[in-house]
Structures are given as C-alpha cells and as structure tokens.
C-alpha positions in Angstrom: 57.0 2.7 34.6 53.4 3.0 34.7 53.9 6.7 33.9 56.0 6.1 30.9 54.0 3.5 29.3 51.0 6.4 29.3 53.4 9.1 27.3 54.0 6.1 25.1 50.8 5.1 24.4 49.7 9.0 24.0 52.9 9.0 21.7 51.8 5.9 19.7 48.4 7.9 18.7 50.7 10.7 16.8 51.4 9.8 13.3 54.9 11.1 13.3 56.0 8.5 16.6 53.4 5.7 15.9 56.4 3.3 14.4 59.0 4.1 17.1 56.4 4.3 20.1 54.8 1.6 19.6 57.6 -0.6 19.6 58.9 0.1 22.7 55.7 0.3 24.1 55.1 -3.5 23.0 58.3 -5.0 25.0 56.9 -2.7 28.0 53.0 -3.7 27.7 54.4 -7.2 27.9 56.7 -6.9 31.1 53.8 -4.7 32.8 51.4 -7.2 32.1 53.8 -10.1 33.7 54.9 -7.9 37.0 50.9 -6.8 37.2 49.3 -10.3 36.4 51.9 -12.1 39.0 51.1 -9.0 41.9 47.3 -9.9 41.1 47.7 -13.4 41.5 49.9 -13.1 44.7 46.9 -10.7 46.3 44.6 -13.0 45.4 46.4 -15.9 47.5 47.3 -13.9 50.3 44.1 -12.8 51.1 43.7 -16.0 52.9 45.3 -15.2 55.5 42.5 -13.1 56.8 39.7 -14.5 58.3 36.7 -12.8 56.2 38.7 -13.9 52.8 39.1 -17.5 53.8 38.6 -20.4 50.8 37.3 -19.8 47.9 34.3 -18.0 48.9 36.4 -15.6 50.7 39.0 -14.8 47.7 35.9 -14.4 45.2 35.1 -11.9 47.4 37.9 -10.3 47.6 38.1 -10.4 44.0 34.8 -8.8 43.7 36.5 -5.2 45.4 36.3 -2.4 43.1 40.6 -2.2 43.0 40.7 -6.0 42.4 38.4 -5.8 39.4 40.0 -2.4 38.0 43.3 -4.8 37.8 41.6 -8.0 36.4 40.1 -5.5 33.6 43.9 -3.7 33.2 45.9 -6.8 32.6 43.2 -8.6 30.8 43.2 -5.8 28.6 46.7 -5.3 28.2 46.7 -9.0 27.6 44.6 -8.8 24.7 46.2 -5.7 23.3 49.8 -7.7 23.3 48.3 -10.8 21.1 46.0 -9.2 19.3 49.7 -7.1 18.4 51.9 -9.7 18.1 49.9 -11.8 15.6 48.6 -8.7 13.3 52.2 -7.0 13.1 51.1 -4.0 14.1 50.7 -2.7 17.4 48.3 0.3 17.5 45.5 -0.8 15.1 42.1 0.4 15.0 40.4 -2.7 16.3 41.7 -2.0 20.1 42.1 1.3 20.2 39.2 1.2 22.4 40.4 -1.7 24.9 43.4 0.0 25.2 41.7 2.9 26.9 41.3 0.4 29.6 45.2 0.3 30.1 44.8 4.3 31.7 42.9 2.4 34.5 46.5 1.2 36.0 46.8 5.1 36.7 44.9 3.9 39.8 47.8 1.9 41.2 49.7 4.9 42.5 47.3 5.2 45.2 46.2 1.5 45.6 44.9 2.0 49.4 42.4 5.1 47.9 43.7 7.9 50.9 43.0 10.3 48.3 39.5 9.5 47.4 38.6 8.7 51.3 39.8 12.7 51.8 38.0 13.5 49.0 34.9 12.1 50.4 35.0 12.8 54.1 35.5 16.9 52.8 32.5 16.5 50.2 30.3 15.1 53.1 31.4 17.4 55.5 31.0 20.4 53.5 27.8 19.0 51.7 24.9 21.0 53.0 27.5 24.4 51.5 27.9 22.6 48.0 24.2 21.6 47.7 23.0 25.5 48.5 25.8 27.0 46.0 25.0 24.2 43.4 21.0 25.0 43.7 21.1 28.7 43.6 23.5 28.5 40.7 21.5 25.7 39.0 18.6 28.0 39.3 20.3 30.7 37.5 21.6 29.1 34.8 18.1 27.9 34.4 16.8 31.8 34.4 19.1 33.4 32.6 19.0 30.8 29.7 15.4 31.5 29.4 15.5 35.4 29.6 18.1 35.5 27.1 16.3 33.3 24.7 13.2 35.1 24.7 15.8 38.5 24.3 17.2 36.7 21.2 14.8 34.1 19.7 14.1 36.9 17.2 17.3 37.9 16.2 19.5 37.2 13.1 23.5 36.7 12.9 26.0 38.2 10.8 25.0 34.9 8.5 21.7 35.9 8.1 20.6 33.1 10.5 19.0 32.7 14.0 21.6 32.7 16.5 19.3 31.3 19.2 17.0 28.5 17.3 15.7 27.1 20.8 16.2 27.3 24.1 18.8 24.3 24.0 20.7 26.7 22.6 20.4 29.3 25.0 21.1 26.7 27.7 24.5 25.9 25.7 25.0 29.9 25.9 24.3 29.8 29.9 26.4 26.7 30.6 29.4 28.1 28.9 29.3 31.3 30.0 28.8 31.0 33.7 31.4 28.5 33.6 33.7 31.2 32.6 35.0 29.4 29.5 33.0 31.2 26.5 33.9 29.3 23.4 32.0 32.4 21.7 30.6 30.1 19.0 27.3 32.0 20.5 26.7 35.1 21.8 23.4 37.8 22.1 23.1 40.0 19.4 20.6 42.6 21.0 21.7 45.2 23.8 18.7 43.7 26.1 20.0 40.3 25.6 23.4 41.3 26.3 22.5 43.2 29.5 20.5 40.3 30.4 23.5 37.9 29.7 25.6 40.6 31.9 23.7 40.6 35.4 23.1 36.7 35.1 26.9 36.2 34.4 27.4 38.6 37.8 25.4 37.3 39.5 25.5 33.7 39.1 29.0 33.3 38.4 30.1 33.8 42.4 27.8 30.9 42.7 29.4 28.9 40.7 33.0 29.0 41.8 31.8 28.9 45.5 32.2 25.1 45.7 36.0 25.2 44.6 36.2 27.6 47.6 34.6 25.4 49.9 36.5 22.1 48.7 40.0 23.9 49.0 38.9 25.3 52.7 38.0 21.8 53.5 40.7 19.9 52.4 43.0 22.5 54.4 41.0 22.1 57.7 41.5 18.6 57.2 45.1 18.3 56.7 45.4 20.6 59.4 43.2 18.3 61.4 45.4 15.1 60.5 48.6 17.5 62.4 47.1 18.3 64.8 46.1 14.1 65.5 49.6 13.2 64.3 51.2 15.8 67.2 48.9 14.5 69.6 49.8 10.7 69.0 52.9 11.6 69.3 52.8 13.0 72.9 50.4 9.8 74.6 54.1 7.8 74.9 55.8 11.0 76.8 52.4 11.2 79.1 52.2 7.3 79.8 55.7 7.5 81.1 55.2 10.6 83.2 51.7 9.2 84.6 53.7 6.1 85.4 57.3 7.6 87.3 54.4 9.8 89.1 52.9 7.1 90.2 56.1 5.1 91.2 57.2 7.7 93.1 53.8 8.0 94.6 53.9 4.4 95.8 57.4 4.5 96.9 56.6 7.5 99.2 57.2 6.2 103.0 54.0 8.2 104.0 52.2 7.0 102.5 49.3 4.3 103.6 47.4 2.9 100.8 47.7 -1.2 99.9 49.0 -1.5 96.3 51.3 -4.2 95.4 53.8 -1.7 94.6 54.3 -2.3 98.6 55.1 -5.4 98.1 57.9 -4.9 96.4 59.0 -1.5 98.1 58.8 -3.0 101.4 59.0 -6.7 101.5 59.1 -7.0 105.6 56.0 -4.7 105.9 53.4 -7.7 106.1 55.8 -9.6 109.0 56.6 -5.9 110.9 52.7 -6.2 111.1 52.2 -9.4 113.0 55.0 -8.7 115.5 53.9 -5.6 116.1 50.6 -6.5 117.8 49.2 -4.9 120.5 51.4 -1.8 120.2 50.1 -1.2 116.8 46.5 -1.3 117.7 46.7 0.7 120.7 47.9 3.6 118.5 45.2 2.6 115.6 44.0 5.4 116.5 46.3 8.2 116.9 47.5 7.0 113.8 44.2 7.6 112.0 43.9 11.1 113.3 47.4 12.3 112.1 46.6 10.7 108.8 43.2 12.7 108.5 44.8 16.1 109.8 48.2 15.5 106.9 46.0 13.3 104.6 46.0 16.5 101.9 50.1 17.1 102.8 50.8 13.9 101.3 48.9 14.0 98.4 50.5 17.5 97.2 54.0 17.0 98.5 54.1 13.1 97.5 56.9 14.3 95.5 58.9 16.5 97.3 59.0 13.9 100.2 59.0 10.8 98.8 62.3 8.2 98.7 64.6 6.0 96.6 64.0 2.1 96.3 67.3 2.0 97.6 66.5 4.2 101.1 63.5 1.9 101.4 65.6 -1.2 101.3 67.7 0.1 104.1 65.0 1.1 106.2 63.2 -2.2 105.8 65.5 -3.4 109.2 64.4 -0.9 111.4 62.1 -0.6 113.4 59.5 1.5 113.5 60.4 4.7 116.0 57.7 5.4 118.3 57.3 8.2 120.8 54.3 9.7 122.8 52.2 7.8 120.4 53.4 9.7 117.1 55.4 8.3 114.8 58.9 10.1 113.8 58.1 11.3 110.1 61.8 10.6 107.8 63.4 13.4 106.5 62.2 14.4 102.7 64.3 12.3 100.2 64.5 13.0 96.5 62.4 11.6 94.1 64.2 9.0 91.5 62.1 8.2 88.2 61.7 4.0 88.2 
C-alpha cells in the first residue's frame, strides 16, 4: 500500500495522470492516514507496559524517539493534505506540494525496527579509519587538481568567445564532476596542459574515490557472513547442553564411581542406610579402598562410559550387598551406557 500510494503521488505530479491519480490517491491518503493514525495511537498506549515508558512522562518520551516523531509528522501531514483537498476540490495544488513531501517519510515504515541502518552503522565504524584515509587523500586531490587546472585555463577562451574557467569555483565544479566519474561536460580544459593536468588528476585520484564503495561492500559481506556464522553457532548450544548433560548422567550413574552428588540420591536410594550398617567393616577397609581408588582414579574418569550402568541395573543392585573379599571389592561387569 505504502508503495502504491508513492507511484501515485509521483503519477499525480505528471500533467497527463494528475486528474485520474489523484483521485485514487485521495480515497487512499485517507485510509492510510486512518490505519497509520490508529497504529500510532495504539504504540503510544502500549508503551506502558514497559517500565522506562510508564505514565505520561514515560509515553512523552517515547514519543520523543526519532521513528515516533517521523510518524506524528507523516500522518499529520497527510492529514492536512486530505482537508486541505477535500475543501479546495482539488487534490494536488500548489499550496502543499511541499507538505506532501513529508508523506515519502512513511517509506521508513518498511524497516520500522532500523536493522538496516544499525548494519549500516556498525560497517561505517568499523571500517572508518579506511574511509577517513581514502576520503582525505581524495579530498586533497580534488583540491590540487582544481587549482592546477584553473591556473592552466584561467586564460583561456571557449568556442563562445568566453572564459571557460572564470574562478576557481569553477574549476572546483570541473574537479567534483569529473573525479566523480559523471562529467556533465558543460566544462572542460581547452589547453593541452590543462587537459594533461585534468588527465593524471583524474588517474590518480579517481581510485581514491571509489575506494570507499569497495570498502562498504567488503564490510557489509564480512558482516553478514559474521551474522552466519553466529546464527550456526546458536544453533548448535541446544545439541551441546544435551550432550554435556547425558555425559554427565551417565557419569553419575557409573557404579564406580565415588563422588557425593545428589544424582546418588536418586541412583541409589539405600546407599546412605548400606553406610550405617556397614560399620566397622567399612572403615577397616577405608583404607584399601582409598589406595585402589588412587591407583584406578584416571580408569574411571576415561572409561566412565564404557563402564557405566542403566538406572534400571542400579535399582536391582540396590538389594545386594556389597561383595567383599581379601579386602577388595568385586568390580561389576561393564554395562552399557543409556542417555537419561
């Protein structure tokens, strides 16, 4: 809609479709102005609802952003453009031609949030040191070659009989346009040394000159490429938090394994009581217990894995009792490791 009502306003300025365009740009202007008035409106209440745009204080400020005032302006505009319309009979009159340049403003709602401009900026500032050195050295020889070839040229007459280059305002004209690459040829040197002096300038400082579109496209593809490579790597922290966390289940459920995280609790709920009954036995083989854990301590923490249990073997071993012989206990046969 928004894109429409532009052709129609640019087709309201031709003399051939002013009659037709502007009549179907009036019945649009209005129902613009109604959908954008009531969205402004509807922003500007909502806003409460965060705690830096409470009351009214809060929703002037929010009404003070740069996109809330760009809309106030575009449907006040639009609003005064539709009466000012419907009481003169005639839509596109010459008394708001100039407010209804303020209607190209609502251009700036198809990217409301400003994602472009925020890319925009971050490649300008990170690339700014680059576009400050091209833009200086070029500067410097627009500002050289101007002056060479006005003091090649001051002297010299047209095809009219006239100075070509009255001052060097001129000259700077010449300069701008030509290392711009767009020569209007409206003026050009009339002497071979101004025109070899126009020549090496032009060389020289027209690389200059289209270095910064260079650097801005380089930057803006190192940036979207650094936005992929972000994106793929969100994408992947899920896939690792779930393989950190099996790992770790499987870890805990491992029957070898000594430490005293709660996951024992619920791996082996009779641990805690098979501790008090086992009383002096336990603590007379403290201490063979801690040897064989320091000589296998590195076996367990590689092969956790490979030798680790089911929940569901753990539950049925919970009703034995521990196997003891010569002071060593029995170590269970490797199970296989289920993902919790």
């Amino acid at each position: 809609m928004v894109l429409l009502c532009l052709i129609l306003s640019v087709l309201s300025t031709v003399d051939n479709y002013t009659k037709r365009a502007g009549e179907a740009l009036f019945f649009m202007e209005i129902f613009l102005v109604i959908f954008f008035g009531a969205e402004y409106s509807i922003r500007l209440w909502s806003a409460g609802c965060r705690s830096k745009y409470l009351g009214f204080f809060g929703r002037l400020k929010f009404a003070r952003k740069p996109i809330s005032l760009i809309d106030l302006c575009v449907v006040v505009a639009s609003t005064v453009v539709i009466c000012v319309g419907s009481e003169g009979k005639v839509f596109a009159t010459s008394a708001i031609r100039g407010i209804r340049f303020l209607q190209i403003l609502r251009m700036l709602h198809v990217d409301r949030q400003g994602g472009s401009w925020r890319l925009l900026g971050s490649v300008v500032f990170i690339h700014r040191q680059e576009l400050i050195t091209t833009l200086y050295i070029g500067f410097l020889g627009l500002i050289f070659s101007s002056y060479f070839v006005y003091l090649a040229e001051k002297d010299a007459v047209g095809p009219d009989g006239r100075p070509t280059f009255t001052s060097y305002a001129d000259a700077l004209w010449f300069g701008v346009v030509t290392l711009t690459t767009i020569g209007y040829g409206d003026v050009v040197p009339q002497t071979w040394v101004g025109r070899i002096v126009a020549s090496c300038f032009a060389i020289f400082a027209i690389s200059f000159f289209a270095l910064p579109a260079g650097i801005l496209g380089s930057g803006f593809a190192l940036k979207v490429q650094q936005k992929q490579r972000q994106k793929h790597f969100n994408r992947q922290i899920p896939a690792a938090a779930t393989l950190i966390q099996c790992l770790w289940r499987c870890y805990a459920a491992d029957k070898s394994n000594k430490s005293q995280a709660t996951w024992q609790v619920h791996v082996d709920p009779l641990a805690h009581q098979k501790n008090e009954t086992s009383g002096p036995s336990k603590a007379n083989n403290a201490v063979n217990i801690i040897n064989r854990n320091k000589r296998q301590g590195w076996r367990q923490k590689t092969n956790f894995i490979r030798n680790s249990a089911t929940l569901s073997e753990r539950h049925s071993d919970a009703s034995q009792k521990l196997k003891e012989s010569d002071g060593e206990i029995e170590d269970s046969p490797p199970g296989r490791c289920k993902f919790l």
